[in-house]
mmCIF file of the N, C-alpha and C atoms, coordinates in Angstrom:
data_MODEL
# 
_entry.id   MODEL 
# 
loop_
_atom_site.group_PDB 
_atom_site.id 
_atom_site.type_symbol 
_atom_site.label_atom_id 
_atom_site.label_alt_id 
_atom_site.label_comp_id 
_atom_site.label_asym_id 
_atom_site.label_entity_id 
_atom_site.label_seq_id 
_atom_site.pdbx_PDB_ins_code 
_atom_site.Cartn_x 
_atom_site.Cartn_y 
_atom_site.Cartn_z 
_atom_site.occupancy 
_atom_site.B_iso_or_equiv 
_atom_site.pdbx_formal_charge 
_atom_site.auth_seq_id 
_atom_site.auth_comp_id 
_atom_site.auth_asym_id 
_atom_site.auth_atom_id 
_atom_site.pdbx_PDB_model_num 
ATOM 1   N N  . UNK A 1 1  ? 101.571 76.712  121.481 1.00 0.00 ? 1  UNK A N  1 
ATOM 2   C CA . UNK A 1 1  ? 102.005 77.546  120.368 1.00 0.00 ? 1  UNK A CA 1 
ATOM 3   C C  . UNK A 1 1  ? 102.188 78.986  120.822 1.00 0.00 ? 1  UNK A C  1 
ATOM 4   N N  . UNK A 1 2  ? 103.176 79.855  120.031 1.00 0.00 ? 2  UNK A N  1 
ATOM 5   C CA . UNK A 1 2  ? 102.908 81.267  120.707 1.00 0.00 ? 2  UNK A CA 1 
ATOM 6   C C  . UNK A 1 2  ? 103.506 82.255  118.935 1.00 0.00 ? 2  UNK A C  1 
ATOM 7   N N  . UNK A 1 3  ? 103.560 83.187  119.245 1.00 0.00 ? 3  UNK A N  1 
ATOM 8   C CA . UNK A 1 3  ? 103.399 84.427  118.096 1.00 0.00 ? 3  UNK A CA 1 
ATOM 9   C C  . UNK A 1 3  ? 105.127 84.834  118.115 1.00 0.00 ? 3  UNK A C  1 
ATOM 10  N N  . UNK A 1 4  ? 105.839 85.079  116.916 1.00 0.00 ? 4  UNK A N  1 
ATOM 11  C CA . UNK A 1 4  ? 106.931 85.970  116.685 1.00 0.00 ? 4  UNK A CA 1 
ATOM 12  C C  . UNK A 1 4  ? 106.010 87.574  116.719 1.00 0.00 ? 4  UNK A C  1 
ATOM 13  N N  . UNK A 1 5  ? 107.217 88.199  117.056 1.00 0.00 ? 5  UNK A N  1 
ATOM 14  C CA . UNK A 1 5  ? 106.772 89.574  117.202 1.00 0.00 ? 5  UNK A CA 1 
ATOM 15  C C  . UNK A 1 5  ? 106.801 89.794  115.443 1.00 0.00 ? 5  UNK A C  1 
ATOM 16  N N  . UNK A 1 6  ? 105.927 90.580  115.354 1.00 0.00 ? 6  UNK A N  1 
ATOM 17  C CA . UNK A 1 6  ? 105.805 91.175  113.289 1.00 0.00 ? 6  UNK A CA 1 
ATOM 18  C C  . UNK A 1 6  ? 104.189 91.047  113.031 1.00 0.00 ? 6  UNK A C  1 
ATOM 19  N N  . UNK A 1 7  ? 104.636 91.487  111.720 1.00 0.00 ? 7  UNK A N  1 
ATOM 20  C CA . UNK A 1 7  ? 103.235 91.100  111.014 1.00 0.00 ? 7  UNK A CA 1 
ATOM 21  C C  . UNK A 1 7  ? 103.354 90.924  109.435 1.00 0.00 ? 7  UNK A C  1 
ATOM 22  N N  . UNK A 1 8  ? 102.934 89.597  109.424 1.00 0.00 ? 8  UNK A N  1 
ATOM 23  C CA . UNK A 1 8  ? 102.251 88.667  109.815 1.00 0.00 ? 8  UNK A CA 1 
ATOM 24  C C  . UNK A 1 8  ? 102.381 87.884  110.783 1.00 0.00 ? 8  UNK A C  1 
ATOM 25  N N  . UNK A 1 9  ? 101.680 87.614  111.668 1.00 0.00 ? 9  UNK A N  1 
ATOM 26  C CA . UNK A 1 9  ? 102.272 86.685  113.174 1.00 0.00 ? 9  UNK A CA 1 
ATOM 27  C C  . UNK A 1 9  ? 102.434 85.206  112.214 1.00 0.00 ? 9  UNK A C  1 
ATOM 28  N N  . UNK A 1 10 ? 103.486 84.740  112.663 1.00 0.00 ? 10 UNK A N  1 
ATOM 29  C CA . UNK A 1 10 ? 103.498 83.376  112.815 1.00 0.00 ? 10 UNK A CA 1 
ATOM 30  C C  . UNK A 1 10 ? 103.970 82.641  113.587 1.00 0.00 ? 10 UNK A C  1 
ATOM 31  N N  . UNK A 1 11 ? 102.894 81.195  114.029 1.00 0.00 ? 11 UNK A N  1 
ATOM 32  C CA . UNK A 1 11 ? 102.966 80.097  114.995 1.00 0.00 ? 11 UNK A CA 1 
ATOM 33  C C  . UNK A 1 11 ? 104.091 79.446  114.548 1.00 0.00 ? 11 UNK A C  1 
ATOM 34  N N  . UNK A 1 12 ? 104.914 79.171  116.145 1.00 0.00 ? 12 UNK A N  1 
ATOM 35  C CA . UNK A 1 12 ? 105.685 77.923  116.027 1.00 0.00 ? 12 UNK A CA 1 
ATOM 36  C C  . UNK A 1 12 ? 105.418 77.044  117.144 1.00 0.00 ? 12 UNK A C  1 
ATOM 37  N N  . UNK A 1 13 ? 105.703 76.121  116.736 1.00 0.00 ? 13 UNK A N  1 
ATOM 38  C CA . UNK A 1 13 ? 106.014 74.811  117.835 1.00 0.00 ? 13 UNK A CA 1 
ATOM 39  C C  . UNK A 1 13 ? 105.898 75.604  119.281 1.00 0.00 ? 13 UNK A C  1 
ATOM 40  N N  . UNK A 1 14 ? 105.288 74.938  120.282 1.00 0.00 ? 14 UNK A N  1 
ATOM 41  C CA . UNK A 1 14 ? 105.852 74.941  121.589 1.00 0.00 ? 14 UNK A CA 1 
ATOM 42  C C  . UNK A 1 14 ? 107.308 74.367  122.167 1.00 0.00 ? 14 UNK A C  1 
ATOM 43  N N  . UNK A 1 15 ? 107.943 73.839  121.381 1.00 0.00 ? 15 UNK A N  1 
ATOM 44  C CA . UNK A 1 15 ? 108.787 72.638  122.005 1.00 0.00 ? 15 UNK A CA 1 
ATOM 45  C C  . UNK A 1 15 ? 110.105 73.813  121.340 1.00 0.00 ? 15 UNK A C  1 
ATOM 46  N N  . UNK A 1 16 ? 109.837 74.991  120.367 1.00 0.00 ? 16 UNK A N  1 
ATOM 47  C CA . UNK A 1 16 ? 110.670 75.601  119.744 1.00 0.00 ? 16 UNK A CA 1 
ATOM 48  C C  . UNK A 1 16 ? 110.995 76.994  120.774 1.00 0.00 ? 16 UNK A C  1 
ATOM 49  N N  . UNK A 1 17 ? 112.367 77.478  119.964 1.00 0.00 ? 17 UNK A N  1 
ATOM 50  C CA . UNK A 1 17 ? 113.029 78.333  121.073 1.00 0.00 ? 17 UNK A CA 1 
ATOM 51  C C  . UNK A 1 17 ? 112.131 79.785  121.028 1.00 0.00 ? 17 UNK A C  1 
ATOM 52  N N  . UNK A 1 18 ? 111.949 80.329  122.360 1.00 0.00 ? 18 UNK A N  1 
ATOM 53  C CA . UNK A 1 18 ? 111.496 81.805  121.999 1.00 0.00 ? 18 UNK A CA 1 
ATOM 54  C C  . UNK A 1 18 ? 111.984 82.263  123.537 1.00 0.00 ? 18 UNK A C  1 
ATOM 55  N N  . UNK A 1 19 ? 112.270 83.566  122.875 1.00 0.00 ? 19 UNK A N  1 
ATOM 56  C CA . UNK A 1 19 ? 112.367 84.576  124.164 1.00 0.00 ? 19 UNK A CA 1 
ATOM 57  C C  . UNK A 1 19 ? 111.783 83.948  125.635 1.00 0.00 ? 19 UNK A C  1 
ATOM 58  N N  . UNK A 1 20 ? 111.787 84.696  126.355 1.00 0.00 ? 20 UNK A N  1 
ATOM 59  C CA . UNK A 1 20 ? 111.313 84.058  128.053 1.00 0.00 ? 20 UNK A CA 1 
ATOM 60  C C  . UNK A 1 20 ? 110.029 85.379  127.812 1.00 0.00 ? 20 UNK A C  1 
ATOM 61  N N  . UNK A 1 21 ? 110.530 86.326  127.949 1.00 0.00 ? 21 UNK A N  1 
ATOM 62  C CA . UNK A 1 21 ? 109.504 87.999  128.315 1.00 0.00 ? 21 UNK A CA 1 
ATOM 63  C C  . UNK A 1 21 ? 108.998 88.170  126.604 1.00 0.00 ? 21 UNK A C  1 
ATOM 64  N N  . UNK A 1 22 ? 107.920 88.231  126.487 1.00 0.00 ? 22 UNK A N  1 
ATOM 65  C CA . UNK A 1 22 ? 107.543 88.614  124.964 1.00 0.00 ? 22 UNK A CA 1 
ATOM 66  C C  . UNK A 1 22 ? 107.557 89.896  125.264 1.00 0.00 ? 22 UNK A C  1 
ATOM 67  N N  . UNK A 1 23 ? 107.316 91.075  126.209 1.00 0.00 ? 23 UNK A N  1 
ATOM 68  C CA . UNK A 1 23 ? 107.839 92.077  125.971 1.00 0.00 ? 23 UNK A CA 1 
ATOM 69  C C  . UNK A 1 23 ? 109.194 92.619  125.732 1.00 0.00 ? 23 UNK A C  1 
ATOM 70  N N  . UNK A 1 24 ? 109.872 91.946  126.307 1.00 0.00 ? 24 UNK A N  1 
ATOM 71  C CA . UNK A 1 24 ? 111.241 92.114  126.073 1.00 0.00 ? 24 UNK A CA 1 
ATOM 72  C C  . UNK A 1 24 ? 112.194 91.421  124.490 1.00 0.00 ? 24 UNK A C  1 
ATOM 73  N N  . UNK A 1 25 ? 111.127 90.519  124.440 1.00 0.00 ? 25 UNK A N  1 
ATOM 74  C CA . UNK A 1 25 ? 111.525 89.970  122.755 1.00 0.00 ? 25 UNK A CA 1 
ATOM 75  C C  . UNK A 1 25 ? 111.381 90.758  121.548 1.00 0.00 ? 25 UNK A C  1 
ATOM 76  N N  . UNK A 1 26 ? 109.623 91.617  121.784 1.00 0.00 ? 26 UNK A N  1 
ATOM 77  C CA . UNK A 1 26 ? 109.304 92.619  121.326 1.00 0.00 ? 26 UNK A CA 1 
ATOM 78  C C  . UNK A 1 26 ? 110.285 93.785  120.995 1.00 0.00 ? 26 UNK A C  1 
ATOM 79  N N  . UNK A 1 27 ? 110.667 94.071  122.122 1.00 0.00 ? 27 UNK A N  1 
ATOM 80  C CA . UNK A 1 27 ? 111.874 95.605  122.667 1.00 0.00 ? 27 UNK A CA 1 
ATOM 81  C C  . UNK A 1 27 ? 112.880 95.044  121.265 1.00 0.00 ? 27 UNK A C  1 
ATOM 82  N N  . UNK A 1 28 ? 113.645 93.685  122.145 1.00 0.00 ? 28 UNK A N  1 
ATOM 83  C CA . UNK A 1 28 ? 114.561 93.380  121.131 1.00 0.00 ? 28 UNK A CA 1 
ATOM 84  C C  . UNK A 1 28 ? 114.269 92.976  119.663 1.00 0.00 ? 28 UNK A C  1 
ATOM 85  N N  . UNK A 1 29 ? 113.426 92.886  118.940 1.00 0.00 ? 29 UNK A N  1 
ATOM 86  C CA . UNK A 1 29 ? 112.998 92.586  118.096 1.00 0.00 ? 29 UNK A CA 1 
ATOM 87  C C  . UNK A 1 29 ? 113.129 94.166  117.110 1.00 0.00 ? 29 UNK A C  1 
ATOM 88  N N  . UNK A 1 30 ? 112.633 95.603  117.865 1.00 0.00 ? 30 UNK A N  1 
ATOM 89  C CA . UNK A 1 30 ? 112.327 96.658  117.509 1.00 0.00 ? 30 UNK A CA 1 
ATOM 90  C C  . UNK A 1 30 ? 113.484 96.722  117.196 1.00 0.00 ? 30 UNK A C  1 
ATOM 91  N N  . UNK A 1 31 ? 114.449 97.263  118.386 1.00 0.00 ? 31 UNK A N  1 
ATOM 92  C CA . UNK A 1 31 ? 115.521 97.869  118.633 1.00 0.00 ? 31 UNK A CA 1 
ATOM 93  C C  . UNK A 1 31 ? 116.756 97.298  117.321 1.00 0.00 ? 31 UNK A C  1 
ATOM 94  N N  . UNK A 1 32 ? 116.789 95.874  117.120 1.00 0.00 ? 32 UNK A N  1 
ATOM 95  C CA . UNK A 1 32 ? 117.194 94.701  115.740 1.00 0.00 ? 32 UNK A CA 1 
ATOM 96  C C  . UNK A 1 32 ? 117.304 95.424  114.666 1.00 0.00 ? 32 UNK A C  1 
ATOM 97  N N  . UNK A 1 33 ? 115.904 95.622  114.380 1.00 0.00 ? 33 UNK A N  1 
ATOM 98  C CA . UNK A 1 33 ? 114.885 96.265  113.245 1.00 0.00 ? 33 UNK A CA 1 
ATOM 99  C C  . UNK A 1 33 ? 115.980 97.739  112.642 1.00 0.00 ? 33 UNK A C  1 
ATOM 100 N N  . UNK A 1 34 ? 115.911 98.173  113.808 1.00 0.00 ? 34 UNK A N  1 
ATOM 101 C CA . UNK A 1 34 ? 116.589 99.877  113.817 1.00 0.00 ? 34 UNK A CA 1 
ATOM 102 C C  . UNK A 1 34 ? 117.799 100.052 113.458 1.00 0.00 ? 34 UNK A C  1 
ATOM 103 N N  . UNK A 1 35 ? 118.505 99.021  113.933 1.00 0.00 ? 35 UNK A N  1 
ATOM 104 C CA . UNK A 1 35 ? 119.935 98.959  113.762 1.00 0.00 ? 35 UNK A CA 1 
ATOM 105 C C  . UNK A 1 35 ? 120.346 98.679  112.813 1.00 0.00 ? 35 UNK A C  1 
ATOM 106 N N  . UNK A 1 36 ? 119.910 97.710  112.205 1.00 0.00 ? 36 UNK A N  1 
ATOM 107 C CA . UNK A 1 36 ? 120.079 97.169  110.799 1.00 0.00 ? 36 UNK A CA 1 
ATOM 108 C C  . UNK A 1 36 ? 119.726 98.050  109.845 1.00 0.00 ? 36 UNK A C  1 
ATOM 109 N N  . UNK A 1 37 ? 118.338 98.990  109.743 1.00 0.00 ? 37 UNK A N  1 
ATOM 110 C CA . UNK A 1 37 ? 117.834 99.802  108.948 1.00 0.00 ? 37 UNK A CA 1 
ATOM 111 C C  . UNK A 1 37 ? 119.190 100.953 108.594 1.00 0.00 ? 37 UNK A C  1 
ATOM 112 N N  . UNK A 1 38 ? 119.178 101.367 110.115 1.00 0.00 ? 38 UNK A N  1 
ATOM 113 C CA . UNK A 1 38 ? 120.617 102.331 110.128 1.00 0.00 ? 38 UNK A CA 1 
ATOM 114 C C  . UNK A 1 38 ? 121.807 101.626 109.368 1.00 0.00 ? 38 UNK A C  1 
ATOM 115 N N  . UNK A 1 39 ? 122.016 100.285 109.402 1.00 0.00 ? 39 UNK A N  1 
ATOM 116 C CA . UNK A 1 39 ? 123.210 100.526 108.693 1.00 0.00 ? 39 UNK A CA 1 
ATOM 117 C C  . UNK A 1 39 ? 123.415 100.454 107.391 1.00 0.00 ? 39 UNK A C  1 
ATOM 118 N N  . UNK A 1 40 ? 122.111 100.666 106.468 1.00 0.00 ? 40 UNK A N  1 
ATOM 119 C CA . UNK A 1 40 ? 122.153 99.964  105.402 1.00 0.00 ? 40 UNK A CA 1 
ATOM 120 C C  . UNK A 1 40 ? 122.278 99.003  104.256 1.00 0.00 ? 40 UNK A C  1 
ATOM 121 N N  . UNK A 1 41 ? 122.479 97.818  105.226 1.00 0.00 ? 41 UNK A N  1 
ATOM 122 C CA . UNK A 1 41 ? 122.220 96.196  104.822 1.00 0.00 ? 41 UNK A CA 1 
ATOM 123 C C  . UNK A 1 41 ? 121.529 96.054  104.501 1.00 0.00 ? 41 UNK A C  1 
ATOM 124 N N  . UNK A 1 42 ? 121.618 95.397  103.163 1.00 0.00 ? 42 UNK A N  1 
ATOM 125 C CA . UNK A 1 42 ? 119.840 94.594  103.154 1.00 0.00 ? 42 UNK A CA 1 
ATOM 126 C C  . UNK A 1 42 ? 120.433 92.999  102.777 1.00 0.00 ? 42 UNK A C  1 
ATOM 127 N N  . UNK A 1 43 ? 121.253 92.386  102.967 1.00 0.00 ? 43 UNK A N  1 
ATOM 128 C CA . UNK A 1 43 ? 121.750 91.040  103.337 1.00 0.00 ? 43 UNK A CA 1 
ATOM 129 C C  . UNK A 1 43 ? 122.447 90.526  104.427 1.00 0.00 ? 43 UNK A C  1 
ATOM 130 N N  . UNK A 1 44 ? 121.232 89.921  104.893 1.00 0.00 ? 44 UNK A N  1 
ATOM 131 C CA . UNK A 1 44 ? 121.389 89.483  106.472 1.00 0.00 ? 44 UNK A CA 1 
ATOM 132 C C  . UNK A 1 44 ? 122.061 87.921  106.796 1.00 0.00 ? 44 UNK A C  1 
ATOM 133 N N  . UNK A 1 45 ? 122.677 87.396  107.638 1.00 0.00 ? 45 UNK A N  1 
ATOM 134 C CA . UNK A 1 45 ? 123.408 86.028  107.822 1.00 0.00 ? 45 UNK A CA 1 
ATOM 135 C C  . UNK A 1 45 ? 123.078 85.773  109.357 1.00 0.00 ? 45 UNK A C  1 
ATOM 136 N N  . UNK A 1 46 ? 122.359 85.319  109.400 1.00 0.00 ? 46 UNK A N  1 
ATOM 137 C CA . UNK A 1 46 ? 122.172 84.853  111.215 1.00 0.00 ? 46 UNK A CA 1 
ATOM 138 C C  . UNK A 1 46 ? 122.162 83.460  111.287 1.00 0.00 ? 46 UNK A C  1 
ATOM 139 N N  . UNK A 1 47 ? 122.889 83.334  112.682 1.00 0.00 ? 47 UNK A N  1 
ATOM 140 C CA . UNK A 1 47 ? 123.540 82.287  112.344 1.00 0.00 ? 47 UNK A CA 1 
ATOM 141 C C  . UNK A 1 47 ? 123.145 81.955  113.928 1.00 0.00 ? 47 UNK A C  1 
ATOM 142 N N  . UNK A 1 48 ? 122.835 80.418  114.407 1.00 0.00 ? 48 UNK A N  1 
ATOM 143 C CA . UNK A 1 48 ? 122.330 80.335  115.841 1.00 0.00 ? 48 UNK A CA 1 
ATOM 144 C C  . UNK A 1 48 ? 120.467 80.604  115.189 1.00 0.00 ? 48 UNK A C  1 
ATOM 145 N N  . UNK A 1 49 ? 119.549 80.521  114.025 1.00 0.00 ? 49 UNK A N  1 
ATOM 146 C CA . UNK A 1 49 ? 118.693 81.303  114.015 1.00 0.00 ? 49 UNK A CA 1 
ATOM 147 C C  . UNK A 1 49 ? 117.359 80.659  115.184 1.00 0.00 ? 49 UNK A C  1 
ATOM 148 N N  . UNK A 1 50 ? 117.588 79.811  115.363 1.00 0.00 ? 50 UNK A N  1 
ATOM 149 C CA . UNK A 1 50 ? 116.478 79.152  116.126 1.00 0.00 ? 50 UNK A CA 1 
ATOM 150 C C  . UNK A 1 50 ? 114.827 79.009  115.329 1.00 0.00 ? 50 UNK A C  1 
ATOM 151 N N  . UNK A 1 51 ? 114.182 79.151  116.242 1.00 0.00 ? 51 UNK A N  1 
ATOM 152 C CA . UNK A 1 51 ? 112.777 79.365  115.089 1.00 0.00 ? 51 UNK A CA 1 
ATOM 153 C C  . UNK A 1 51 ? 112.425 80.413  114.567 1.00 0.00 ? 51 UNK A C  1 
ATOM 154 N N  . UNK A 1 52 ? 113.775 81.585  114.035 1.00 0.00 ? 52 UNK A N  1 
ATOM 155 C CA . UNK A 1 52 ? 113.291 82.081  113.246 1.00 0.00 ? 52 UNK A CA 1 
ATOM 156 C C  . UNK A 1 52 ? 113.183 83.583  114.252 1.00 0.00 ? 52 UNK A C  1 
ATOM 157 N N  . UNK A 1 53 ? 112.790 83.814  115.046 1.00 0.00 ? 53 UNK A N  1 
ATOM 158 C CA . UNK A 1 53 ? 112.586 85.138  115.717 1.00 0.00 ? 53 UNK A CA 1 
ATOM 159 C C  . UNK A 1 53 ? 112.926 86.242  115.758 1.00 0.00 ? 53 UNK A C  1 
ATOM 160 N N  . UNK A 1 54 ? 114.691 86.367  115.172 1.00 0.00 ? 54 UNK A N  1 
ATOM 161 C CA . UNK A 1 54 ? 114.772 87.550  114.343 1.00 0.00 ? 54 UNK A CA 1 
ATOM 162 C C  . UNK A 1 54 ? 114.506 87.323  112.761 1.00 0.00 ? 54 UNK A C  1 
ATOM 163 N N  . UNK A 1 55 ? 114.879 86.222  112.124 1.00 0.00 ? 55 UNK A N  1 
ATOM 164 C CA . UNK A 1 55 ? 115.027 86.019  110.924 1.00 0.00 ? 55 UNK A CA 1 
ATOM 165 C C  . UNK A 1 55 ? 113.420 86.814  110.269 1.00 0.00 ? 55 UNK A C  1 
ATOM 166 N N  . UNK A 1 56 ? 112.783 86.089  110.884 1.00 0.00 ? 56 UNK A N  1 
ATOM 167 C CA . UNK A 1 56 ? 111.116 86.049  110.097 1.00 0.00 ? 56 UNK A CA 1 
ATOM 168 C C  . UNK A 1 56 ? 111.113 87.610  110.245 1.00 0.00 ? 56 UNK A C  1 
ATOM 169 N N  . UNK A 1 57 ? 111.170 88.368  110.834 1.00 0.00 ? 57 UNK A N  1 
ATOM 170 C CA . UNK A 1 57 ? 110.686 89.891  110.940 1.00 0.00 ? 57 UNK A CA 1 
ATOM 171 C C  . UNK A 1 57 ? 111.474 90.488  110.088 1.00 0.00 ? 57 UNK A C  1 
ATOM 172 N N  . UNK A 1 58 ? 112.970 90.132  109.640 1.00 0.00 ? 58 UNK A N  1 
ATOM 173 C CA . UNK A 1 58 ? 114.015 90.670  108.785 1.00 0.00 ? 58 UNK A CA 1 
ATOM 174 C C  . UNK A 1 58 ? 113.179 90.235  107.466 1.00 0.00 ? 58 UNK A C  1 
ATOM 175 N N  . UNK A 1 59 ? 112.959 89.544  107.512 1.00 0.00 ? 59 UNK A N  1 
ATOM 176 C CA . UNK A 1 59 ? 112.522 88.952  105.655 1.00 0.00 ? 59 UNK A CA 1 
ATOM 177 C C  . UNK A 1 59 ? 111.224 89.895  105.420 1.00 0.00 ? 59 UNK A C  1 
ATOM 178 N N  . UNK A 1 60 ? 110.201 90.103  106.336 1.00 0.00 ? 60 UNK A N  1 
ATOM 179 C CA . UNK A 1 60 ? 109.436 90.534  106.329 1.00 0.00 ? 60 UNK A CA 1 
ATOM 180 C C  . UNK A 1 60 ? 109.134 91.670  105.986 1.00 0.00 ? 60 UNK A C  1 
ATOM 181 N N  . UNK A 1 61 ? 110.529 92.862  106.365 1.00 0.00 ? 61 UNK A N  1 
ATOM 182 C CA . UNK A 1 61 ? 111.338 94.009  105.899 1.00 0.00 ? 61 UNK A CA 1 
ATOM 183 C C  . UNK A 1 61 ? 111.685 93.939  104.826 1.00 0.00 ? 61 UNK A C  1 
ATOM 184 N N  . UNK A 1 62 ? 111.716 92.854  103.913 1.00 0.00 ? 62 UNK A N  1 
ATOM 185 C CA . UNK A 1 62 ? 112.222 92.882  102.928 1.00 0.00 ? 62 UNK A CA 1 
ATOM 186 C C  . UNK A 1 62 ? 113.798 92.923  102.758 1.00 0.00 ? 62 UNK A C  1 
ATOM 187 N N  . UNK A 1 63 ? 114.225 92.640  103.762 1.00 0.00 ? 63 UNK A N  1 
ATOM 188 C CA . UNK A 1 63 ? 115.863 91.868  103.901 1.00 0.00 ? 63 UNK A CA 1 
ATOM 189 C C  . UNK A 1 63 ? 116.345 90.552  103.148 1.00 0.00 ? 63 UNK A C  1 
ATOM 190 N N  . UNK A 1 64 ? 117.216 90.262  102.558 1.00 0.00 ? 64 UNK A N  1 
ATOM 191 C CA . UNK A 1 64 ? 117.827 88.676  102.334 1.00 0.00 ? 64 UNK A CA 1 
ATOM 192 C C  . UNK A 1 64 ? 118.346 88.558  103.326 1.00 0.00 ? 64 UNK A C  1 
ATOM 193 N N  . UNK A 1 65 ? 117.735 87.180  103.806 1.00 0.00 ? 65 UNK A N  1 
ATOM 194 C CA . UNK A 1 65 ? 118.470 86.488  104.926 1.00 0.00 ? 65 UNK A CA 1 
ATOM 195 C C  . UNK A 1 65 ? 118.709 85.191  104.904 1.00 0.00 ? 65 UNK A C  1 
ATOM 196 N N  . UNK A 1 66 ? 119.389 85.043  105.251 1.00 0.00 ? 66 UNK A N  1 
ATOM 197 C CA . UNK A 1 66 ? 120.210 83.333  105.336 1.00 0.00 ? 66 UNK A CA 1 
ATOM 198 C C  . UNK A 1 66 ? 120.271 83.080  106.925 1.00 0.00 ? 66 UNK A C  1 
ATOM 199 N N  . UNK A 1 67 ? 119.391 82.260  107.412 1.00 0.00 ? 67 UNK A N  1 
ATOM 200 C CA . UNK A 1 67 ? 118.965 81.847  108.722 1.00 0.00 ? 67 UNK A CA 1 
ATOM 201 C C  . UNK A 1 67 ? 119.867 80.246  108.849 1.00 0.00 ? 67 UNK A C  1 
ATOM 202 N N  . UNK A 1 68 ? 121.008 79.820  109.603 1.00 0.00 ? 68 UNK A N  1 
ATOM 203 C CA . UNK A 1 68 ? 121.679 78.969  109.698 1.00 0.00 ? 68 UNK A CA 1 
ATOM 204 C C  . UNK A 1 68 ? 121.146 78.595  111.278 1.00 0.00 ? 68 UNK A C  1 
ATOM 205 N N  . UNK A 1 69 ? 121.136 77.373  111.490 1.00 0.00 ? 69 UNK A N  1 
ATOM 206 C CA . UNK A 1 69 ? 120.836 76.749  112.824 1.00 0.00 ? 69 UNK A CA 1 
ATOM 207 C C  . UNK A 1 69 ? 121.378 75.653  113.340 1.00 0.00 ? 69 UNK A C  1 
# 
């Protein structure tokens, strides 16, 4: 099992997709965060979402998101 970057952490599967570098998932996870804030969206569409790794931290922000996989 391992941790999405955020908080609240949540477990997924081992067998599920995650980053390789959790620091670097982290980075990208922040950097996500920022960009989106800047542009003033708050309805998100990711699409490819896998387990969730950007999705879960967007919702968490209080974003609508529609996570397609």
């Amino acid at each position: 099992d391992g941790l999405f970057v955020g908080d609240p952490p949540v477990r997924y599967h081992a067998s599920g997709f995650a980053q390789a570098s959790f620091l670097m998932n982290q980075h990208l996870v922040t950097q996500m965060l920022a960009s989106i804030r800047r542009s003033g969206a708050r309805s998100i569409l990711e699409v490819y979402a896998g387990s969730g790794n950007l999705s879960i931290p967007l919702a968490v922000e209080g974003f609508s998101v529609l996570a397609l996989e």
